[in-house]
C-alpha positions in Angstrom: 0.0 0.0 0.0 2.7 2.5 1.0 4.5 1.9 -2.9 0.8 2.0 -4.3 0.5 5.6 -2.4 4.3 6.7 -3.4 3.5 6.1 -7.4 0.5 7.8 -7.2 2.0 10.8 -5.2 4.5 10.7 -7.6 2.6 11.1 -10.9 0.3 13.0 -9.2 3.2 15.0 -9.1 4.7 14.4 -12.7 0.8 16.0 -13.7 0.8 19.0 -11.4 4.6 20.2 -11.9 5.5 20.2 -15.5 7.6 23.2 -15.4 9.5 21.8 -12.9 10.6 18.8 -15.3 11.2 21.2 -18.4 13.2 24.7 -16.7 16.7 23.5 -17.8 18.8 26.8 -16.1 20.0 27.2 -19.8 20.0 30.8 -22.5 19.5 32.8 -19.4 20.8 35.6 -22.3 20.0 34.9 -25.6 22.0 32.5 -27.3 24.3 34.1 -29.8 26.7 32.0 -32.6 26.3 30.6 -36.0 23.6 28.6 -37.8 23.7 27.1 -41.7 20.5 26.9 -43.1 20.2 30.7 -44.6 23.7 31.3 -46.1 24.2 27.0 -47.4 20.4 25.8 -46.9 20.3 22.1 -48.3 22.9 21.8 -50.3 24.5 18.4 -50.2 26.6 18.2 -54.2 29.7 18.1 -52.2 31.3 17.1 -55.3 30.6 19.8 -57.5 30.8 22.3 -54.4 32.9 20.6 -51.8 33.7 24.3 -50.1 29.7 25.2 -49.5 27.9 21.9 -49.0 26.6 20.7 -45.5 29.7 18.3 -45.0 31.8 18.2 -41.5 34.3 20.6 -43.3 31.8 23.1 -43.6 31.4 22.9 -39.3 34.9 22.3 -38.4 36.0 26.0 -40.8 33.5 27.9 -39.2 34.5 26.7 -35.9 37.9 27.4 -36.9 36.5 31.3 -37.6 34.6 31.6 -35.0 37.2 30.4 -32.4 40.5 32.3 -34.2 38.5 35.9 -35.3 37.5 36.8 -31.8 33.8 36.0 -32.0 33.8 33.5 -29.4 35.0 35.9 -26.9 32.1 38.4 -27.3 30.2 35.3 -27.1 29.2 33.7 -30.2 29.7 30.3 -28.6 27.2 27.9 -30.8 27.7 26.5 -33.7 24.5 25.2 -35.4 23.9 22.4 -37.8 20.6 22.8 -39.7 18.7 20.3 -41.8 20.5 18.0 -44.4 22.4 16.5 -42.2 21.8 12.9 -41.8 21.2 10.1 -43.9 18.0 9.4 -45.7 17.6 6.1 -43.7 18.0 5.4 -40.3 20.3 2.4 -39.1 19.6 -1.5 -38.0 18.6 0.1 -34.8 16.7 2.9 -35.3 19.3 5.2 -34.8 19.5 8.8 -36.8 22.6 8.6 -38.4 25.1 11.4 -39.9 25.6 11.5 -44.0 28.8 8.9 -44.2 30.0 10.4 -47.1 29.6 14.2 -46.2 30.2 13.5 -42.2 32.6 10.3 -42.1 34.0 10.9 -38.7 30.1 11.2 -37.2 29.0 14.1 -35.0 30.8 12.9 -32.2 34.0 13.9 -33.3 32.5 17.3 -34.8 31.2 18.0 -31.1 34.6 17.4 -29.7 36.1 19.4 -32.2 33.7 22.2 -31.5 33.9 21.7 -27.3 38.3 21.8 -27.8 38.1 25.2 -29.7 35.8 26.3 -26.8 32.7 26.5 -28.4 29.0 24.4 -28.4 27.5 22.6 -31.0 23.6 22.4 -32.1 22.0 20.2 -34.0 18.9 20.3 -35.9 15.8 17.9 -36.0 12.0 17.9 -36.7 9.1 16.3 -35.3 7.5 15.4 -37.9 8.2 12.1 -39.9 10.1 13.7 -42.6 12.4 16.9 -42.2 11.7 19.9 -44.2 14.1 18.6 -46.2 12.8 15.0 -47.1 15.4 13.7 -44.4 14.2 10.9 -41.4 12.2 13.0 -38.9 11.3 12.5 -35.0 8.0 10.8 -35.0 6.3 10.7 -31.6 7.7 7.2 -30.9 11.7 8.1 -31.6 11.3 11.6 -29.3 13.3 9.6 -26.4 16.0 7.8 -28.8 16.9 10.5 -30.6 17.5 13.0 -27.7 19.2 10.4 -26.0 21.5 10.3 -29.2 22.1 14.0 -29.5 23.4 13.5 -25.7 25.3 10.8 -26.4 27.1 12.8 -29.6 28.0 16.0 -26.9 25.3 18.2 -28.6 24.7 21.6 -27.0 21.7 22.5 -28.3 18.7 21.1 -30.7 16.3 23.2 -33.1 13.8 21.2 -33.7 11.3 22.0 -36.7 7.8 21.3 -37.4 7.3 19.7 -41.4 5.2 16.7 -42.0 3.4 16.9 -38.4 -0.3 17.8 -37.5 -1.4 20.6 -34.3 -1.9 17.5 -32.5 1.5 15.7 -32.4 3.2 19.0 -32.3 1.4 19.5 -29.1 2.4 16.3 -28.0 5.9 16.0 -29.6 7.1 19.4 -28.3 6.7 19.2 -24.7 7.9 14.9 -24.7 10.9 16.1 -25.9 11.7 18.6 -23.9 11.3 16.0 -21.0 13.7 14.0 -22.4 16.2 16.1 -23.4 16.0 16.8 -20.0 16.5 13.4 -18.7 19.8 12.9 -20.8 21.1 14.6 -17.9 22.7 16.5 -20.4 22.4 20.4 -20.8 20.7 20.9 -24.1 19.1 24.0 -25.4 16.0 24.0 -27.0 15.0 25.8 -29.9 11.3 25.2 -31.1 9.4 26.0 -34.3 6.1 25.3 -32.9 4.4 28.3 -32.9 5.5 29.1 -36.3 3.7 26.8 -37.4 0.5 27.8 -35.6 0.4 31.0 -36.6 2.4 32.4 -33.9 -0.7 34.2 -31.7 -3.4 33.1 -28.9 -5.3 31.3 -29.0 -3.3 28.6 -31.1 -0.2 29.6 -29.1 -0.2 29.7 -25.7 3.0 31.5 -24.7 2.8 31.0 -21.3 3.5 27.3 -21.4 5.8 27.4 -24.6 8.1 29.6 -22.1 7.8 26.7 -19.5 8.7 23.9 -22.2 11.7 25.9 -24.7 14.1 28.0 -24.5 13.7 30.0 -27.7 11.3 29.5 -30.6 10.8 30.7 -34.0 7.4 32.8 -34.0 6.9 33.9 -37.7 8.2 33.1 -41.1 11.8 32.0 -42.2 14.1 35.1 -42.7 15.5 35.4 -46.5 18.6 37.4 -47.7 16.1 40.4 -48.7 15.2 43.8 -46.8 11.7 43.4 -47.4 12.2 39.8 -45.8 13.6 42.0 -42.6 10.9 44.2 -42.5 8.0 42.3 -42.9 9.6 40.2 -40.0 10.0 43.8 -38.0 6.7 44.8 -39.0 5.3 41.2 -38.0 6.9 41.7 -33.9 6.1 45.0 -34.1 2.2 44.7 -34.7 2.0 42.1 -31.9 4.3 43.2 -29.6 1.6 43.1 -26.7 1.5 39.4 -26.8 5.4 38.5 -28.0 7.3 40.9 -25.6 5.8 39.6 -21.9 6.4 36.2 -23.1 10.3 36.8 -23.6 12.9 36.9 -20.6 15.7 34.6 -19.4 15.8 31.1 -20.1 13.0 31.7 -23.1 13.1 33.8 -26.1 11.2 34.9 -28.9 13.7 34.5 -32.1 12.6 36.4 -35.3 15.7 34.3 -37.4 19.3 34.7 -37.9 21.0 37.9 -38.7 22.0 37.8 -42.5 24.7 40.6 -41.9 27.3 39.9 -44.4 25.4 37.8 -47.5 23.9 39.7 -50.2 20.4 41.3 -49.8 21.3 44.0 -47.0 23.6 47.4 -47.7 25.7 48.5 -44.8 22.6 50.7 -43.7 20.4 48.1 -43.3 23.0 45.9 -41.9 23.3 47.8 -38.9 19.7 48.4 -38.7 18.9 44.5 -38.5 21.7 44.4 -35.6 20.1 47.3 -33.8 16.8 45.9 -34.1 17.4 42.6 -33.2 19.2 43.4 -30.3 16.2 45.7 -28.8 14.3 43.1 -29.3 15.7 40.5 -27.2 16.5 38.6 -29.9 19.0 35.5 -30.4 22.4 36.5 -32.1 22.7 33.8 -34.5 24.6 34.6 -37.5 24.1 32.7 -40.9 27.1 34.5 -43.1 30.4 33.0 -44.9 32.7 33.8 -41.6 35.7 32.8 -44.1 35.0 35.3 -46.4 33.0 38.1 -44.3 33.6 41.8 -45.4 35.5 44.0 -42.6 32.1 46.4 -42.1 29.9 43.6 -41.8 32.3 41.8 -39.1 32.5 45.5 -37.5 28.6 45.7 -37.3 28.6 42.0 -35.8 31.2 42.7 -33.2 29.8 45.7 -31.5 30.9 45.2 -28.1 28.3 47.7 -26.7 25.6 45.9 -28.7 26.1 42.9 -27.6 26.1 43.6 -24.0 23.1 45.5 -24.5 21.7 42.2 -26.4 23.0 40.3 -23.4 21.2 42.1 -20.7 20.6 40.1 -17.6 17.6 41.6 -17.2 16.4 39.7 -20.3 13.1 42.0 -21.0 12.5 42.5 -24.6 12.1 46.1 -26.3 9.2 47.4 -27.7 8.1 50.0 -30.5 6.6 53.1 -28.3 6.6 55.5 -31.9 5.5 55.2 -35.0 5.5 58.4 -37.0 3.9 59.7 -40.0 7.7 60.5 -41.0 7.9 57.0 -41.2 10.7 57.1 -38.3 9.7 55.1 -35.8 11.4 55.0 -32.0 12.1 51.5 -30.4 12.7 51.5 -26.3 14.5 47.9 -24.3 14.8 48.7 -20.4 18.2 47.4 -19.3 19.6 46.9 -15.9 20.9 49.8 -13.9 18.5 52.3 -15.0 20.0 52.2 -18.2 18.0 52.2 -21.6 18.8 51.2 -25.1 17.0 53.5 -28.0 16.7 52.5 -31.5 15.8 55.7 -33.5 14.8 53.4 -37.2 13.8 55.2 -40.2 11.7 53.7 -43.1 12.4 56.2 -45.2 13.6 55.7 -48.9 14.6 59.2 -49.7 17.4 61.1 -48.1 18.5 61.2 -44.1 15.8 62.6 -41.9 16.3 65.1 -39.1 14.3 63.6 -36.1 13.5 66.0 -33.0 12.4 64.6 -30.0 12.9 64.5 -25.7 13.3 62.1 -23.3 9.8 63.2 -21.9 8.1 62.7 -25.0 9.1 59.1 -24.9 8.2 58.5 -21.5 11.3 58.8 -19.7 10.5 60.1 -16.0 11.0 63.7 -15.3 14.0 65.2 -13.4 16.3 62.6 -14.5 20.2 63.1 -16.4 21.3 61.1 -18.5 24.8 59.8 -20.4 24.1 58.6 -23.8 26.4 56.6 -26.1 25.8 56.6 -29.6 26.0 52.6 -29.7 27.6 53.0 -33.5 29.4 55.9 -33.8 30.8 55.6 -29.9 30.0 59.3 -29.6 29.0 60.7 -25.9 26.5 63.0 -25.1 27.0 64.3 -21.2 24.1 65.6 -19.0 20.5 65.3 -21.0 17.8 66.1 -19.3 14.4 64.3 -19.2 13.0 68.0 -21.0 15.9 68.5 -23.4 14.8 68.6 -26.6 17.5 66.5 -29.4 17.9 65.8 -32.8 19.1 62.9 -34.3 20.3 62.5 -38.4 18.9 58.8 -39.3 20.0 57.5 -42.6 17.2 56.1 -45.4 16.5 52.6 -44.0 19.3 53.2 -41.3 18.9 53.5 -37.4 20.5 55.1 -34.6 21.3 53.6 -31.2 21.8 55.2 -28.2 22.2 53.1 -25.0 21.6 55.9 -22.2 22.5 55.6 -18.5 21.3 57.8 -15.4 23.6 60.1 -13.8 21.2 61.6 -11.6 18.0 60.4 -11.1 14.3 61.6 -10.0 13.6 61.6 -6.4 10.4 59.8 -6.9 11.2 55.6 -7.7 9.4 54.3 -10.7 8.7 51.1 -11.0 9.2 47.6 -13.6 7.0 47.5 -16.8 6.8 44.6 -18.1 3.7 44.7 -19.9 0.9 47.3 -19.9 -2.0 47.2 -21.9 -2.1 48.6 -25.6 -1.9 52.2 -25.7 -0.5 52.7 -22.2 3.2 53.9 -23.2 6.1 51.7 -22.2 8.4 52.9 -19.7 12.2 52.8 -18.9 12.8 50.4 -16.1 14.8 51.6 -12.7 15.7 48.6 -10.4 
């Protein structure tokens, strides 16, 4: 009787306490590093393109680049496999097996590779019963095999996508293998496309328990090496913001896709504006570039030091857009840690730089406070702006400016934490 009463006092439990079997401690800041798929996609003619194709050379020169070109010390520290990895059958056991020909030393040897040059390595999946691209998927019945193989291989962290599965198994699929990643015993992250492919808003989605099962998940549609692709992403967070932005904070993340700073569809302008944007918005640093063959002002907008600490924020709340002008300049505010504040000031304009006036007290700041600012770009300092001082700032066509800004005196009355407010409320700097 007493073991009857244990078992049932422990499922019991097991029903009541999921988050307690999924919070994993891990991406307490976003995760920043390097993913495949937008930059080298599916390709797999290593033959006719043996520098480009998704081979173990491919993983073990990036990691080379990321390790030697200083972007593991600001803390690009994954390096991400995506689909078109594996063989198109699994083995005699069951087991999800690497291409032989295009990874003959398995991923075993790629993750100790990666782990020796300091670095993690991620690994991509889908629960579904094909991958998006026609490779063996994670049916419901291989979620506990397969996460106990990505363990067994060293792997850091899983994304795992959503092709060939129905609302149902997703539902099912998502939080099983978050559990069992889980109970590897190994720390893994975990990336999920599942409300992607829901439509990314209530009711389908139900943020609060994706935040209790992933880490980060993709929201919307796949980035592409466009502008327009950037924008209608932008435009996309923007518009829902009052749903997305509460749901983000440390440990889980809203991820609007890789940066594609440094391919082909961006200018230098918009570069930096992706980077700016991104980064108010809370959002995952994963690159998806040539690192062999980057351009020095693309590497320069990547490697912001300031940036990335203000991506990096322990205080893990994400930015929202508090203007939108008929200028078509709109003003983005993140609350950082210390009283400080980042400002994107982004400008959708197509015609010629744009001279944008403004104060602090027009965007909610509280009154009586002084501020520093640093232009996060340009490195520029502006000493002692009041609250009531009214500014300027030049913002390029489809170019931004960034200013993280940081109290030097402050109002005598406290203000408090927003989080969240309902629509139309404002959104206010945070002073902790």
């Amino acid at each position: 009787l007493a073991l009857a009463l244990a078992l049932a006092l422990a499922l019991a439990l097991a029903v009541a306490l999921p988050a307690l079997a999924l919070e994993n401690g891990l991406a307490r800041t976003p995760p920043m590093g390097w993913l495949a798929w937008e930059r080298f996609r599916c390709n797999v003619d290593c033959r006719a393109d043996p520098r480009n194709c998704i081979s173990e050379m491919l993983f073990f020169e990036m990691a080379d680049r990321l390790a030697e070109d200083g972007w593991r010390d600001l803390g690009y520290k994954y390096i991400n496999i995506d689909d078109c990895w594996s063989a198109k059958q699994r083995d005699a056991a069951g087991r999800l097996v690497p291409d032989p020909e295009r990874f003959p030393r398995g991923i075993k040897a790629l993750a100790d590779y990666v782990h020796a040059r300091g670095l993690k390595l991620g690994i991509y999946g889908d629960l579904g019963t094909l991958t998006c691209g026609g490779y063996p998927g994670t049916t419901l019945d291989r979620v506990e095999q397969d996460a106990q193989t990505f363990a067994e291989w060293g792997v850091d962290m899983l994304k795992l996508d959503g092709c060939y599965s129905s609302g149902e198994e997703q539902a099912e699929g998502y939080p099983e293998m978050a559990r069992a990643l889980n109970a590897t015993g190994r720390p893994i992250v975990y990336s999920c496309s599942w409300p992607a492919y829901q439509g990314g808003l209530p009711p389908k989605v139900n943020y609060t328990i994706l935040a209790e099962v992933c880490n980060l998940w993709r929201n919307y549609d796949d980035i592409q090496d466009s502008w327009d692709s950037v924008l209608s992403i932008l435009d996309w967070f923007s518009a829902n913001q009052d749903v997305l932005q509460p749901a983000a904070g440390p440990g889980h993340w809203n991820d609007p896709d890789m940066l594609i700073i440094g391919n082909f569809g961006l200018s230098d302008e918009q570069s930096r504006s992706q980077m700016a944007l991104w980064t108010v918005m809370a959002a995952p640093l994963l690159m998806s570039t040539d690192l062999r063959t980057i351009s020095a002002s693309a590497k320069e907008i990547l490697q912001n030091r300031l940036m990335i600490q203000i991506n990096q924020d322990p205080l893990g709340i994400q930015g929202r857009r508090i203007v939108k002008e008929k200028s078509h300049i709109e003003v983005f505010l993140r609350p950082l840690s210390k009283a400080a504040s980042a400002l994107v000031f982004f400008s959708r304009r197509t015609d010629m730089p744009f001279v944008y006036t403004t104060s602090l007290a027009k965007l909610h700041f509280p009154e009586d406070a002084v501020y520093e600012v640093q232009d996060v770009y340009s490195g520029k300092i502006i000493s002692g702006l009041k609250t009531g001082d009214s500014f300027s700032v030049v913002i390029d066509p489809s170019g931004v400016v960034m200013w993280y800004l940081y109290p030097t005196a402050l109002p005598a009355q406290p203000w408090h934490v927003v989080r969240q407010q309902a629509p139309g409320e404002g959104f206010h700097p945070v002073l902790l």
